[in-house]
C-alpha positions as CSV (number, residue, x, y, z in Angstrom):
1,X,-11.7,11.5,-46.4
2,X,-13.9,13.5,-45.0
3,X,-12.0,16.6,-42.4
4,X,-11.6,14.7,-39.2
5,X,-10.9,16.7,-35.7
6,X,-8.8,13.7,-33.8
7,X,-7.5,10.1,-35.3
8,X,-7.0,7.6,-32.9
9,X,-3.6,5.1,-32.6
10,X,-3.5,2.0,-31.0
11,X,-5.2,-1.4,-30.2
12,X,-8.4,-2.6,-31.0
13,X,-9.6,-5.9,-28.9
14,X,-12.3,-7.9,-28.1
15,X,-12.9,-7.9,-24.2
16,X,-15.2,-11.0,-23.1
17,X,-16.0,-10.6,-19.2
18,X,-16.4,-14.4,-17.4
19,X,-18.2,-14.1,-14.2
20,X,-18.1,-17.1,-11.5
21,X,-18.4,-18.0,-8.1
22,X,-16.2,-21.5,-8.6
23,X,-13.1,-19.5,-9.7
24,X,-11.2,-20.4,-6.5
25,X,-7.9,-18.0,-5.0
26,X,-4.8,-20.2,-4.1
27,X,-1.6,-18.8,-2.3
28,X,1.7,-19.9,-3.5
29,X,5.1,-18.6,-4.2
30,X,5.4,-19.1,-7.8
31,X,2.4,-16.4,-8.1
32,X,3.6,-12.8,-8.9
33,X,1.2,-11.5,-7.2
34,X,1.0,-14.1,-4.0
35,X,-1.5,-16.1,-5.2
36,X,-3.4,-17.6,-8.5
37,X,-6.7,-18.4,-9.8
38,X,-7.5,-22.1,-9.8
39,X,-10.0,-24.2,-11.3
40,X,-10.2,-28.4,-10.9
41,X,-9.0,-29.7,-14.5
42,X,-11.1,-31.9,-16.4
43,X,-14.2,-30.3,-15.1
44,X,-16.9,-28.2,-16.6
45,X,-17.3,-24.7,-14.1
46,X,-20.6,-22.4,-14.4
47,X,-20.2,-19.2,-15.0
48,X,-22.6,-17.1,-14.0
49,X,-22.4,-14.3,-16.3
50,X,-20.5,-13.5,-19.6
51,X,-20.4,-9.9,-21.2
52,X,-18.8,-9.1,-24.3
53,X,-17.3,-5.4,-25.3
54,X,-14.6,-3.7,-27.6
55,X,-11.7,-2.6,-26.0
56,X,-8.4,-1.8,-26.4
57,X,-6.8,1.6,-26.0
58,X,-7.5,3.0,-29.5
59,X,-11.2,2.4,-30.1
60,X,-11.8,3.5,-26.6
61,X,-10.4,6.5,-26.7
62,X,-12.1,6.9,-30.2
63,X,-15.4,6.5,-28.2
64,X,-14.8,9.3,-25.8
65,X,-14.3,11.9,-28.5
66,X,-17.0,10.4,-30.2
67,X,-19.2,10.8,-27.4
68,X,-17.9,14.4,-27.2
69,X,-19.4,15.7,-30.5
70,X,-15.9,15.4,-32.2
71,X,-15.5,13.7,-35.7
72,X,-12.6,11.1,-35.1
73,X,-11.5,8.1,-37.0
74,X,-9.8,4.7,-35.6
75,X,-6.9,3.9,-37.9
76,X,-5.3,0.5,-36.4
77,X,-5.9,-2.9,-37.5
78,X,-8.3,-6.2,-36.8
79,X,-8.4,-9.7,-37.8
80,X,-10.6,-10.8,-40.5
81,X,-13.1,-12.6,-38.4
82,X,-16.2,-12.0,-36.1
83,X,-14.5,-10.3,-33.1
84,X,-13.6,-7.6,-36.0
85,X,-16.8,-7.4,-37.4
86,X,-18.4,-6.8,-34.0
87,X,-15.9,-3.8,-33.0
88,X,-16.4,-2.1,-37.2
89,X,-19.7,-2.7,-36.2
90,X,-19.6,-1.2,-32.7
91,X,-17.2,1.9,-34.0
92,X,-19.9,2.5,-36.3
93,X,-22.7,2.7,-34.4
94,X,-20.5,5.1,-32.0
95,X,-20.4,7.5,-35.4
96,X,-16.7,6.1,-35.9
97,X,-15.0,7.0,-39.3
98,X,-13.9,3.1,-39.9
99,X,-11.9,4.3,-43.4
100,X,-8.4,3.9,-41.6
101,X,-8.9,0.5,-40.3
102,X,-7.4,-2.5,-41.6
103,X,-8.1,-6.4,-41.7
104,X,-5.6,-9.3,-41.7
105,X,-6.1,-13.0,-41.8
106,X,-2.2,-13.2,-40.2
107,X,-3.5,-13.0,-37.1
108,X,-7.0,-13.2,-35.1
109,X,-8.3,-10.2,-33.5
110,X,-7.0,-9.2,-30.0
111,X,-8.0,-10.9,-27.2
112,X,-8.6,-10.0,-23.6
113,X,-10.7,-12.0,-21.0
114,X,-11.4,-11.0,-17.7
115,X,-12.1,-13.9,-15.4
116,X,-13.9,-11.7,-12.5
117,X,-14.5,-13.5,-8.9
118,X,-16.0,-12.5,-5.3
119,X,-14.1,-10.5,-3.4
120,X,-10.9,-10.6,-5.8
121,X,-9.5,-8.5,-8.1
122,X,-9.7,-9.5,-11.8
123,X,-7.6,-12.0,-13.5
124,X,-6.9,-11.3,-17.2
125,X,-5.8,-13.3,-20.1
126,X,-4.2,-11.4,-23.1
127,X,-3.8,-12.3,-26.5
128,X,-1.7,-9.3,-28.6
129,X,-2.8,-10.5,-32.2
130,X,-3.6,-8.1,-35.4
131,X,-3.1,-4.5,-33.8
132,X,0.5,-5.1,-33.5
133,X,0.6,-5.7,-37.5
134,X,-0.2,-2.5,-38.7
135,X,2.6,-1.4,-41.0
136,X,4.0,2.1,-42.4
137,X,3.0,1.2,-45.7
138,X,-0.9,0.4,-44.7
139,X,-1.7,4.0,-43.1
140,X,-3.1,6.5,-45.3
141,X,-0.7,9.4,-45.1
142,X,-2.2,11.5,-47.4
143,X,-5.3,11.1,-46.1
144,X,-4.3,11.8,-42.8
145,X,-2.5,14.6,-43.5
146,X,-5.6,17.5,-42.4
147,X,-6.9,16.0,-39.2
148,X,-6.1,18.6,-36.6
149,X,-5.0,15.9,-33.5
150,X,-3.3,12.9,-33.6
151,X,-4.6,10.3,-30.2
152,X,-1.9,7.8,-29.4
153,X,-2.5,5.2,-27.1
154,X,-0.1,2.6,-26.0
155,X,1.4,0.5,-28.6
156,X,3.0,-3.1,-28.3
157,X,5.2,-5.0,-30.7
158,X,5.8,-4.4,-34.1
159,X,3.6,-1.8,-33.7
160,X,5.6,0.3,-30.8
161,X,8.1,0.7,-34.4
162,X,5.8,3.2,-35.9
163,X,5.4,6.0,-32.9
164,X,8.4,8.3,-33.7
165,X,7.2,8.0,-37.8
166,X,3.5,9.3,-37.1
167,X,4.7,11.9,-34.6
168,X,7.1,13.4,-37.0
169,X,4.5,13.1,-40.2
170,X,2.0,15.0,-37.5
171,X,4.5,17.7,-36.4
172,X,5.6,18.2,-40.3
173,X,2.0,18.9,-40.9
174,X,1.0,21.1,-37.8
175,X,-0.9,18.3,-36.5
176,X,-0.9,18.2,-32.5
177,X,-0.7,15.1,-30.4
178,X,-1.3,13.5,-27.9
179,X,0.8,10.5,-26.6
180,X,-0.1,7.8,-23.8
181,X,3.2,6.0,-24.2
182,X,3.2,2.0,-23.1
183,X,6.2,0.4,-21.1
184,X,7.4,-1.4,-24.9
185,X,7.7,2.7,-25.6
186,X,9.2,4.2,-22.5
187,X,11.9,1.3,-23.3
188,X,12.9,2.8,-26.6
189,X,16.5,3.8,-26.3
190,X,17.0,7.0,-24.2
191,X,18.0,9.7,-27.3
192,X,14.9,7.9,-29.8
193,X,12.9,8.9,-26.8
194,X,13.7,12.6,-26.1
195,X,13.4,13.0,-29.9
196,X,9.7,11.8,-29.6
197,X,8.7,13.8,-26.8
198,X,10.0,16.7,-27.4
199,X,7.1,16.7,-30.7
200,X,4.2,16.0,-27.9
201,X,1.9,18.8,-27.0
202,X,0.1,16.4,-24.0
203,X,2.1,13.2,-22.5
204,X,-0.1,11.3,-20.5
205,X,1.6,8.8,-17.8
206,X,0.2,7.0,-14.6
207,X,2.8,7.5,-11.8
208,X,4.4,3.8,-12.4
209,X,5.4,5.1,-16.0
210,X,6.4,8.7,-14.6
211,X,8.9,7.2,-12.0
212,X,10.1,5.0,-15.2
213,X,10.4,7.8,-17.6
214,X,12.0,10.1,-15.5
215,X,14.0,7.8,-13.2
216,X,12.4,9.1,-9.8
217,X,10.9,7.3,-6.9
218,X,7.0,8.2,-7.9
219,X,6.6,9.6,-4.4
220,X,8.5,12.5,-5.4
221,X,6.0,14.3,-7.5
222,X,7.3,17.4,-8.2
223,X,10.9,16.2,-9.2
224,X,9.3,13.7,-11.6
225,X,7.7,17.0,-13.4
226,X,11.0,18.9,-13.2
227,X,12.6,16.3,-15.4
228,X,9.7,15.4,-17.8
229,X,9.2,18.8,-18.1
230,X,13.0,19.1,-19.6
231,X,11.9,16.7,-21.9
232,X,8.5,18.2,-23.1
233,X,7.1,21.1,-24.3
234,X,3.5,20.8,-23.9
235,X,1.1,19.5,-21.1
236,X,2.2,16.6,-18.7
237,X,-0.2,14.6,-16.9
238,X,0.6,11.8,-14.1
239,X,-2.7,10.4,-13.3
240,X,-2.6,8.4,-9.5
241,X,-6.1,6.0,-9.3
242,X,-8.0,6.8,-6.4
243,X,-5.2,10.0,-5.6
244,X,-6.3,11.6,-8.6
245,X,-4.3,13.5,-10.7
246,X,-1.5,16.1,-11.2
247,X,-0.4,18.3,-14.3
248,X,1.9,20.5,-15.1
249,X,2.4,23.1,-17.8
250,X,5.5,23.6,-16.7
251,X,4.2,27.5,-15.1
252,X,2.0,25.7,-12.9
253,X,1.0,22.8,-11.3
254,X,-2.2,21.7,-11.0
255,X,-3.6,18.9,-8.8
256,X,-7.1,17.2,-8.2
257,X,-9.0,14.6,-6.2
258,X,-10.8,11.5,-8.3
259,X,-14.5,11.6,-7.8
260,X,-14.8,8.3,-5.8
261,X,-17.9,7.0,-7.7
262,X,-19.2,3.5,-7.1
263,X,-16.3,0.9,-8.4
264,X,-17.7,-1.7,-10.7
265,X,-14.7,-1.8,-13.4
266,X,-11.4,-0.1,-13.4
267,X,-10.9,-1.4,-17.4
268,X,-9.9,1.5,-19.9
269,X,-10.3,4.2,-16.9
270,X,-6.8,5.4,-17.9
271,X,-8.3,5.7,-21.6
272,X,-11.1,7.6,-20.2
273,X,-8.7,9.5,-18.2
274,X,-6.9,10.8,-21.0
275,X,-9.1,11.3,-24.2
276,X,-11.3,13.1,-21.2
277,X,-8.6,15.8,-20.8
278,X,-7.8,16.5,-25.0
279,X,-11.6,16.7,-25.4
280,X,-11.4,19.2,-23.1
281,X,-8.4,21.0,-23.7
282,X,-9.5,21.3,-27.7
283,X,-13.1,22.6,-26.6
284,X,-12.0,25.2,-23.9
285,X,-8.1,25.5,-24.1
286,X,-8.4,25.5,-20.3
287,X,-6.1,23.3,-18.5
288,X,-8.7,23.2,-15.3
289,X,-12.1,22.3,-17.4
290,X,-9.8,20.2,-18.9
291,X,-9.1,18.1,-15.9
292,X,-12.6,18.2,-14.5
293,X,-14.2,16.6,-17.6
294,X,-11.4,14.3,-17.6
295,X,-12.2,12.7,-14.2
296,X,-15.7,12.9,-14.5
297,X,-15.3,10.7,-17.9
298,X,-12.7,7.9,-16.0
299,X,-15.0,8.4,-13.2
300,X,-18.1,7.6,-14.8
301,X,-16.3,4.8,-17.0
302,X,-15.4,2.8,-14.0
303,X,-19.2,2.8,-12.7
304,X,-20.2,0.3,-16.0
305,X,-18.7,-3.2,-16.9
306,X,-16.7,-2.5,-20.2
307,X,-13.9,0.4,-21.6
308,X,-17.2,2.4,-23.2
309,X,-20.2,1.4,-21.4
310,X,-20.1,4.4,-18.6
311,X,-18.1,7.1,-21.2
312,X,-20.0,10.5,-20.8
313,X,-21.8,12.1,-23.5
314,X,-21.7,15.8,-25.3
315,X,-25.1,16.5,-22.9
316,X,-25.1,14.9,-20.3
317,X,-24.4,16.3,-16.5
318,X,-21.6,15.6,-14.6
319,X,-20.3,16.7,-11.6
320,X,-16.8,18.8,-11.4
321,X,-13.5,18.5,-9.0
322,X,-11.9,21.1,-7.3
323,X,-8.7,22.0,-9.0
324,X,-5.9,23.7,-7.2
325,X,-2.9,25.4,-8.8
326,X,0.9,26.0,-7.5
327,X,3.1,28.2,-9.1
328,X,5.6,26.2,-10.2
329,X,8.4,28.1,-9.9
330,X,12.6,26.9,-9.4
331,X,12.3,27.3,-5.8
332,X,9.6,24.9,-6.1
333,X,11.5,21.9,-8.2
334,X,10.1,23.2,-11.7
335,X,11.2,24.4,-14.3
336,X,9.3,27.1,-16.6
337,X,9.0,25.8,-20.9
């Protein structure tokens, strides 16, 4: 195997986009949300437009560093069938190394469809199939062994099992990482959980999973970072949508807006959001140029339909927010590493 800057973890899924006007909202209790989606039974309903992407949060963020001039490889694993062969095909084209992905006939490919209506928010339908299968025995350690960062993005299932085993193989072998936890994660029990973060150079959290994590109302920002920040040594992140974005190094904290670009699709923004910052981190080692090209990439992602559609490239132009910085001192609720 060729020497390989960042490897990707995670899911790899087929995203199909259903467009129609005749996708009706009803209100009712038994609706998490306060209401559903309904459609008549028995009938046949146009849709008006269909699109069809990869997705899932370890090809996407393999795109982003693709896009960014690194050399990565996807190591997760796909069905044997025609949604896999359009995402190897896909990855490929993106100048994906596909040598660390594996193919199961257990289980179909992962699923996601988006049924999209006027003046709603999306409704999604999941299906977690053959990225939860991959198993210790079927990644290539040895091989593995010389990339220089490991990318984790959220695992679910059987797959959740293997996150403390590939941190520690990266931390044996100076490897650093970067880890987007999922909730099936931030529920491993409490000690498996400080023993895993405590190996993580960059921990990447929206502020749902930060108030989880650390047990604190998420309106209280900088006592969430006093905590996490007891629990990691590196870079924390709590991205907040449209609020943009906080960090801390645990010196300082930093803070910036979201560029409030046009909002087409929200899908894989916290993808963007994240692989954004570690391409910027390894290029400059600059926390701040970090966070601009970070929400400039979830910024532009969210302009396109699709995880990859609006990802920035190595050349193109893009416009930068202002970062402020706070010393982040005791006085201040944080806590120097």
């Amino acid at each position: 195997m060729k020497k390989i800057d960042i490897i990707t973890f995670g899911s790899a899924t087929q995203d199909i986009y259903l467009k129609a006007k005749d996708f009706q909202a009803v209100k009712g209790k038994k609706f998490i949300t306060g209401e559903g989606i309904c459609l008549a039974i028995g009938s046949k309903t146009e849709v008006k437009d269909a699109f069809f992407f990869s997705g899932g949060g370890g090809t996407n963020t393999a795109a982003t560093f693709a896009k960014q001039g690194f050399k990565v490889s996807y190591c997760g694993m796909i069905g044997d069938d025609f949604a896999g062969d359009s995402i190897v095909k896909e990855l490929t084209n993106l100048g994906i190394d596909i040598s660390l992905v594996k193919r199961t006939k257990e289980k179909s490919t992962n699923t996601s469809v988006f049924l999209v209506y006027p003046g709603k928010d999306k409704t999604l339908l999941v299906y977690r199939g053959a990225s939860d299968l991959l198993k210790k025995g079927e990644i290539p350690w040895q091989k593995i062994r010389s990339a220089r960062w490991f990318y984790l993005a959220p695992f679910s299932g059987g797959l959740a099992g293997l996150t403390e085993e590939i941190i520690d193989f990266a931390k044996r072998n100076g490897i650093s990482v970067a880890f987007n936890p999922g909730y099936s994660q931030l529920d491993f029990p409490k000690a498996k959980l400080k023993r895993i973060l405590a190996k993580v150079d960059v921990l990447i959290l929206n502020k749902e999973e930060a108030s989880k994590l650390s047990g604190i109302p998420y309106q209280k920002e900088k006592e969430i970072f006093r905590k996490i920040d007891e629990y990691v040594p590196g870079i924390v992140i709590m991205t907040k949508g449209g609020e943009g974005v906080s960090v801390s190094d645990g010196k300082y904290l930093y803070h910036a807006p979201s560029l409030n670009l046009k909002w087409v699709d929200a899908t894989g923004a916290g993808d963007a959001f994240g692989s954004g910052f570690v391409s910027g981190f390894i290029k400059k080692n600059d926390i701040e140029r970090a966070i601009q090209l970070a929400m400039a990439n979830s910024g532009f992602a969210i302009t396109k339909w699709g995880a990859k559609e609006g990802l920035l490239r190595k050349d193109q132009k893009w416009k930068k927010v202002k970062v402020e910085k706070e010393s982040c001192q005791i006085g201040n609720l944080c806590l120097p590493k």
